[in-house]
C-alpha positions in Angstrom: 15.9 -14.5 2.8 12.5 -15.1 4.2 10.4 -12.0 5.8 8.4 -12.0 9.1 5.3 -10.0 8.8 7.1 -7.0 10.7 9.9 -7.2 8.0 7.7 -7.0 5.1 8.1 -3.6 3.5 5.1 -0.7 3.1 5.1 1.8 0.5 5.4 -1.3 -2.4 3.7 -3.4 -4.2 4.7 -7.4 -3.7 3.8 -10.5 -4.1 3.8 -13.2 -0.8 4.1 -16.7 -0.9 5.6 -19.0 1.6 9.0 -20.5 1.7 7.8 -23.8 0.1 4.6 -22.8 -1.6 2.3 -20.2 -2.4 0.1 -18.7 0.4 -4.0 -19.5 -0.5 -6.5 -17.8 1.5 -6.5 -20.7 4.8 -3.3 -20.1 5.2 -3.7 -15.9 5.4 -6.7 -16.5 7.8 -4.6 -18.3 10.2 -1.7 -15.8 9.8 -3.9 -12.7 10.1 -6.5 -14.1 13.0 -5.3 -12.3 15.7 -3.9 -9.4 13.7 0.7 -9.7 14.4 1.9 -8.1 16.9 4.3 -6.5 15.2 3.8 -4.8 11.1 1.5 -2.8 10.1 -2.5 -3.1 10.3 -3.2 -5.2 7.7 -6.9 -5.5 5.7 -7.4 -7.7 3.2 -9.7 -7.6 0.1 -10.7 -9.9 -3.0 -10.0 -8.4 -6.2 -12.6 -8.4 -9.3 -11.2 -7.4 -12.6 -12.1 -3.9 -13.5 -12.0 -2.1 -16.8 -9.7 0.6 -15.5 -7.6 1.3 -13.3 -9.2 4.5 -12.1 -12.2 1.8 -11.6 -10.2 0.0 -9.1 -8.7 2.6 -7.4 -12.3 4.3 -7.1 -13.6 0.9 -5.5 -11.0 0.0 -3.1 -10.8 3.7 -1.4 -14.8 4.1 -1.5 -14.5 0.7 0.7 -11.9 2.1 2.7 -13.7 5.3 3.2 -16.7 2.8 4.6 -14.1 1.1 6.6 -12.7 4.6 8.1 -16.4 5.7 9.2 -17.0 2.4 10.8 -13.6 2.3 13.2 -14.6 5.8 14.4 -13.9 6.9 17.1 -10.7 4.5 17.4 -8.5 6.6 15.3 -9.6 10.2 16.5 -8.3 11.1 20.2 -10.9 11.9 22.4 -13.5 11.1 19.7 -15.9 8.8 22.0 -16.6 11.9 24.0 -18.7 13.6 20.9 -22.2 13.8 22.0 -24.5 12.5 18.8 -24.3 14.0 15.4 -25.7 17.1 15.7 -24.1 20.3 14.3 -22.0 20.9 17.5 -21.1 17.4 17.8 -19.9 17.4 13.9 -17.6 20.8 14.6 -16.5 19.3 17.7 -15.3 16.7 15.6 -13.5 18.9 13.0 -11.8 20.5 15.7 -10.3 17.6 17.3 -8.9 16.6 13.8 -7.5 19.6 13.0 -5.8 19.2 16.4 -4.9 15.5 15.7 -3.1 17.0 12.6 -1.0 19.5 13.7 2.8 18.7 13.4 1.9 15.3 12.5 1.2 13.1 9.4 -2.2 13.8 8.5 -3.6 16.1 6.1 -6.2 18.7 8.4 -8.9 19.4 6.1 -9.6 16.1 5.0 -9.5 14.5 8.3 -11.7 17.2 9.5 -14.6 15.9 6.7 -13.8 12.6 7.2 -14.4 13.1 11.3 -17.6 15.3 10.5 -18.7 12.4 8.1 -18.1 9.4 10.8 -20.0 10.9 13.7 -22.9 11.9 11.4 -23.1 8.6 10.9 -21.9 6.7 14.1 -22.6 3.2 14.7 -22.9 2.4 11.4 -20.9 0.2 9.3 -22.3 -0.7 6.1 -21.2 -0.3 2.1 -24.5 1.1 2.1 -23.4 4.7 3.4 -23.7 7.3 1.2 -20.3 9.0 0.0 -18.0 10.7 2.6 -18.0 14.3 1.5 -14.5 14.5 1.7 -14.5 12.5 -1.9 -14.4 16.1 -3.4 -10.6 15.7 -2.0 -8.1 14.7 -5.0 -7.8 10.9 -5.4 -3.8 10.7 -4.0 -5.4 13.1 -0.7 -7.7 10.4 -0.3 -5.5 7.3 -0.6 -3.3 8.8 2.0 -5.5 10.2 4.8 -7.2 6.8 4.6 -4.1 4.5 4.8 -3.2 6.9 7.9 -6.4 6.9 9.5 -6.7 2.9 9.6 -3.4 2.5 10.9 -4.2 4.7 14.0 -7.6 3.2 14.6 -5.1 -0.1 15.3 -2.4 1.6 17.0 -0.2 0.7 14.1 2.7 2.7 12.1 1.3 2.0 8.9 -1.8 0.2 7.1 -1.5 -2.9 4.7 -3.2 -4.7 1.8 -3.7 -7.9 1.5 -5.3 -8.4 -2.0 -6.1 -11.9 -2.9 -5.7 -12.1 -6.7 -8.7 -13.8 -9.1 -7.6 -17.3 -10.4 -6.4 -16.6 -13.7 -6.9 -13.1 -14.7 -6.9 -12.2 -18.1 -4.2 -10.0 -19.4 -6.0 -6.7 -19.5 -7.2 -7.4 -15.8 -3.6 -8.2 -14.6 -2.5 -5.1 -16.2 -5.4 -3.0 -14.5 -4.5 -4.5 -11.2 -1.1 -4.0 -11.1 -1.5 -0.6 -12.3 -3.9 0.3 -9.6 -2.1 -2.0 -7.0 1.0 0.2 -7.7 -0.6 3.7 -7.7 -1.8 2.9 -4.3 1.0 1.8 -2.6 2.9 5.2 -4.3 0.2 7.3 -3.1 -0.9 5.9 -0.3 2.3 4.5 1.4 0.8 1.5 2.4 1.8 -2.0 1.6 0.0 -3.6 -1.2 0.3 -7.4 -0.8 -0.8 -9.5 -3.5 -1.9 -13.3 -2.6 -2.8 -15.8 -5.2 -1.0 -16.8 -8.5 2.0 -15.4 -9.7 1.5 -11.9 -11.6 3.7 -10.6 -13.7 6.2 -7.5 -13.5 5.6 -7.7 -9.2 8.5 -9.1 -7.3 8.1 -12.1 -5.0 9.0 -12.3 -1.5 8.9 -15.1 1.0 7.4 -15.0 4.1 7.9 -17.4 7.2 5.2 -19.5 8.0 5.0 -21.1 11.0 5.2 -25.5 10.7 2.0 -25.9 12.8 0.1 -23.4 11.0 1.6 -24.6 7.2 0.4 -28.2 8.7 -3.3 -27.1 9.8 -3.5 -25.0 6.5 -2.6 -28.5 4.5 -5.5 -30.4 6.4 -8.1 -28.0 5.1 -10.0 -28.5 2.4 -9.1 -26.1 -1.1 -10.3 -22.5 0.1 -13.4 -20.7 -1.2 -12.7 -17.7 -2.9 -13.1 -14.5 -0.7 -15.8 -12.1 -0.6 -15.9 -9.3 -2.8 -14.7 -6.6 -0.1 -12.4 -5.2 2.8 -12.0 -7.8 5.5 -10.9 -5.6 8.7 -9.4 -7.3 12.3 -11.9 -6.3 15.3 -10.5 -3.6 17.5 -8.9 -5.4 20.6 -11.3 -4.6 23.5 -14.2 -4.1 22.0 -17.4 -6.0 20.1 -16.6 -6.0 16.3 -18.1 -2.4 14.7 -19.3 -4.7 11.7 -20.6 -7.5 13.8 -24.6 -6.8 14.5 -24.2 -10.0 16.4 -21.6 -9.0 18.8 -23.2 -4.9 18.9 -26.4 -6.8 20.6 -24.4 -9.0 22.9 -22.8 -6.3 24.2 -25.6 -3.8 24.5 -28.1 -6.4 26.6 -24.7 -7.1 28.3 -24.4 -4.0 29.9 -27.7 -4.2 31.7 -26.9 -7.1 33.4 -24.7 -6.9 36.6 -23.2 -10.6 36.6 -21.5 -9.8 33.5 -19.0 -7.9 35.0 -15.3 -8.7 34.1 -15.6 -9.7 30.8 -13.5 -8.7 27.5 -14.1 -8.6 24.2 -11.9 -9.6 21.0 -8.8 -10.3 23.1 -5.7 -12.6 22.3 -4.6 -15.6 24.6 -1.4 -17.4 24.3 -2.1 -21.2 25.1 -0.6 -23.1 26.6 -1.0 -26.0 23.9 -1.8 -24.4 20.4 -0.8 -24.6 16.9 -1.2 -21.0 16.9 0.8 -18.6 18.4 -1.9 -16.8 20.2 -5.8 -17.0 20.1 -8.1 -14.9 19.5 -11.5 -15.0 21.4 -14.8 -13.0 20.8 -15.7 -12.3 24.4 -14.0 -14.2 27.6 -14.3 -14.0 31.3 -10.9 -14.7 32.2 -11.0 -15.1 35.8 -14.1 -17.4 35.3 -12.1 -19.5 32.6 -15.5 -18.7 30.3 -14.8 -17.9 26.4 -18.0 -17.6 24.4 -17.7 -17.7 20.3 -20.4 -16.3 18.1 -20.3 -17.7 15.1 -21.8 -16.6 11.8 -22.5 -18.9 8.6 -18.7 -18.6 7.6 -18.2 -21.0 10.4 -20.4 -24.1 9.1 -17.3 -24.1 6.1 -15.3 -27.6 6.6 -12.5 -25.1 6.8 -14.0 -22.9 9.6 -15.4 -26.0 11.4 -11.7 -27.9 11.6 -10.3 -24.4 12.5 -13.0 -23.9 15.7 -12.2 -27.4 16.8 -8.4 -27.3 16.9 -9.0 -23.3 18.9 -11.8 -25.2 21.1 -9.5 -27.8 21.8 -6.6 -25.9 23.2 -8.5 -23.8 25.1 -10.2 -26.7 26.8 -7.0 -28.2 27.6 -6.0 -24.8 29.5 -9.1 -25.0 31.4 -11.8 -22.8 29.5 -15.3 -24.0 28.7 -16.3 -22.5 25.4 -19.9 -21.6 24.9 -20.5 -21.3 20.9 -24.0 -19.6 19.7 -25.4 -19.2 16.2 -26.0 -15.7 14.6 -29.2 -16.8 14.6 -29.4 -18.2 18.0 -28.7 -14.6 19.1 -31.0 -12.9 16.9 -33.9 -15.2 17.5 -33.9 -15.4 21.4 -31.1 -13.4 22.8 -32.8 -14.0 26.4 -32.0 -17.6 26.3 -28.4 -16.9 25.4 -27.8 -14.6 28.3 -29.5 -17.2 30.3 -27.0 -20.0 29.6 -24.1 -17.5 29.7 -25.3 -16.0 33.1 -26.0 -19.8 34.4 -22.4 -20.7 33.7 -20.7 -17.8 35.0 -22.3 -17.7 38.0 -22.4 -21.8 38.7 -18.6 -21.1 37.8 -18.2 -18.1 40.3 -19.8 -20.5 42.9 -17.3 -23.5 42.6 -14.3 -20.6 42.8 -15.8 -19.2 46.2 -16.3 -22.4 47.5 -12.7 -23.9 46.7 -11.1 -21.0 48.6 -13.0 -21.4 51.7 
């Protein structure tokens, strides 16, 4: 019987394919852009071979260690009210973990260093960060506190990865990766979900995917292999933590009083969409005003068909869509918030005006 994305099962290693076919990376994009409404938070990552498994398991829970610093303060309760990462700010932060903990899933002392570790280094989200200190923990410590602390940053139940397997591994690097695909999901309880071509000794399940989305994923060219690392959903409500793009938007933004009312990274149900919701990067809803930043990913035939289908809709339910480059931003931020600020307040105009 064919699973929904809430049906799929944590704690186990499987592989996903559709109902008709196997599921390439277009088709997870489309799934997994907005993040489901229902399952658990789901990140995906594009496995290399290794040489061991303890090679694989080290790589995937540094990343997830990076990831973890980077969503703070989403997943701690009351973390946005640390002041700066001083050494009262970094006990403060212990404090509130070992409060989190109590009578509930996670282990205290490691989310304490893990909490001490993020606001040290708040703000920053980057593979470059040098190793959370609570890496002295035992590996299975690790896998779990991390899988816990990703699903709260989403307000999820549990944490899932989607690992997109390499075109045709080589025996020793199938073994490794199920190995270490398996130890995970044991230690860590999350769902490992493996996406690509059939691997051997993991069971198979099917998961429903939707006809318009199967349809747009068959009008896309072949997909280009992933990048070698965790791909994370944005936090609803907020400008991506990885996204230096957005973090600038968003910090010239709040200097400027006409930009009032607006919301970042939320989902909109069209009216008219092959999707079954949309997700936008920042929107004035009451202004009808959504305004896309794209990076390079988007100049992909792929990303390109995918925009104008999303553009489309939205234009048919009455949104104008202002799209800026990376480097547009980066290179005269001014003259985006010009053109934004020109719009919303030529759009604010016609509204007043229409209900005199």
């Amino acid at each position: 019987m064919p699973f929904t994305w809430g049906d799929l099962p944590v704690g186990r290693v499987l592989r996903i394919a559709g109902v008709d076919s196997s599921i390439d990376a277009n088709v997870m994009e489309l799934l997994l852009d907005p993040l489901p409404e229902t399952g658990p938070a789901v990140v995906t990552y594009a496995a290399a071979e290794c040489d061991s498994v303890a090679d694989l398991v080290g790589s995937i829970l540094r990343e997830l260690e990076t990831l973890a610093v980077g969503l703070f303060p989403a997943w701690l309760p009351e973390g946005d009210k640390l002041d700066g990462p001083g050494g009262g700010g970094m006990a403060a932060a212990r404090v509130l973990a070992m409060r989190m903990a109590t009578g509930g899933r996670h282990f205290g002392p490691f989310l304490a260093e893990l909490a001490a570790h993020a606001i040290q280094h708040r703000g920053e989200f980057s593979l470059a960060l040098r190793p959370v200190r609570g890496r002295r923990f035992p590996a299975e410590v690790r896998a779990a506190g991390l899988a816990r602390v990703v699903a709260a940053a989403y307000g999820r139940q549990a944490a899932a990865l989607v690992v997109h397997v390499p075109e045709k591994p080589s025996s020793h690097g199938e073994t490794v990766l199920v190995a270490g695909c398996e130890w995970l999901a044991h230690q860590s309880g999350m769902g490992v979900w493996l996406v690509g071509p059939e691997v051997k000794r993991v069971e198979t399940v099917h998961l429903t995917v939707p006809e318009a989305v199967a349809r747009l994923a068959a009008r896309l060219p072949p997909p280009e292999t992933p990048a070698k690392s965790l791909r994370v959903p944005p936090l609803r409500g907020e400008p991506a933590r990885y996204s230096e793009v957005e973090q600038a938007v968003e910090k010239a933004l709040l200097d400027c009083p006409w930009a009032h009312g607006r919301e970042w990274n939320q989902t909109y149900a069209s009216n008219d969409s092959l999707f079954v919701t949309i997700r936008t990067d920042l929107m004035w809803a009451h202004e009808k005003c959504v305004v896309e930043l794209d990076g390079p990913e988007h100049l992909t035939p792929a990303k390109a068909e995918m925009d104008r289908i999303r553009d489309r809709h939205l234009e048919r339910d009455g949104f104008t869509v202002l799209r800026f480059t990376n480097e547009q931003v980066l290179d005269d931020l001014p003259a985006v918030l010009r053109r934004i600020r020109d719009f919303l307040l030529g759009r604010r105009l016609g509204l007043s005006e229409g209900a005199v």
